[in-house]
N, C-alpha and C positions, 0 to 999 in steps of 0.2 A: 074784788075791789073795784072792777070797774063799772060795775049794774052800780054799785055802790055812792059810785063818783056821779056816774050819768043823773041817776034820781037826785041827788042833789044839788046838780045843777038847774032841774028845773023847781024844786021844791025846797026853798029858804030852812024851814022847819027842820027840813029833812037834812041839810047838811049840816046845823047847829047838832040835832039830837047823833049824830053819826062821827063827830069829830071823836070823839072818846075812842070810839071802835077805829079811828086810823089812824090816832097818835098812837095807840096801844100797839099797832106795826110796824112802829120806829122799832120795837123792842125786838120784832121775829130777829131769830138764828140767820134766817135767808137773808142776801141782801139784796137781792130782786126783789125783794118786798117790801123790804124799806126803801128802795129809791123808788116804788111805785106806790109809797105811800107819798112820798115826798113830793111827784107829780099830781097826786089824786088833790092834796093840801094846797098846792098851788093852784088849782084850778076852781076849785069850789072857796080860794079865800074871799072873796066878795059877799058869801054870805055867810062867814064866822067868826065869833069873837072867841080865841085864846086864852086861857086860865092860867095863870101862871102856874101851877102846875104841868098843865101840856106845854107849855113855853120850855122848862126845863127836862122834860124825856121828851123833847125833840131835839133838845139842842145836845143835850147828853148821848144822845142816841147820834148824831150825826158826829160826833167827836173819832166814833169805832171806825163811820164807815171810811174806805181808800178811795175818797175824790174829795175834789176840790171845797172842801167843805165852806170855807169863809165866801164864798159867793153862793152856796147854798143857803148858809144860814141868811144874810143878807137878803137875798130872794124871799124869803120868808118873813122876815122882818118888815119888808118894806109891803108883802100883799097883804098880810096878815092883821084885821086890825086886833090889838092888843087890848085886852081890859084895863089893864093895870098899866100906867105910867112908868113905873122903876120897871117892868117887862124890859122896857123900850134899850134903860138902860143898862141892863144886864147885857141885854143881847149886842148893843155893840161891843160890850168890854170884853165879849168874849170871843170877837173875830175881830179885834186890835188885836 
């Protein structure tokens, strides 16, 4: 995941076509791997647009893990530009 993050960070293309493969991490068994999926997301949000579909197995997926989840999701929310408008509003109703 981290070759994964690093190329993305220099090649725009390359973190949109790869978002798939590290929301699909929110879902691993591990949760080392979902919370370094969740650093890899924040780091490369400058060049990705969220589907509401990965909006909601992220945010589903963060409900499982034991930390501070509403300043997680928030974090994400605010890097993360959203495609979809009602995204925006889901995602505060759901860390109220």
């Amino acid at each position: 995941m981290d070759s994964l993050c690093s190329l993305s960070l220099i090649n725009s293309h390359f973190a949109q076509v790869s978002l798939d493969f590290l929301v699909d991490m929110f879902n691993d068994e591990i949760e080392d791997v979902r919370l370094k999926a969740i650093d890899s997301l924040t780091k490369i949000s400058k060049y990705t647009v969220l589907r509401e579909d990965q909006l909601e197995t992220i945010l589903g997926a963060l409900k499982v893990l034991m930390i501070d989840v509403p300043i997680i999701q928030n974090c994400l929310c605010v890097y993360m530009c959203i495609s979809v408008w009602r995204n925006v509003t889901f995602c505060t109703e759901v860390t109220v």
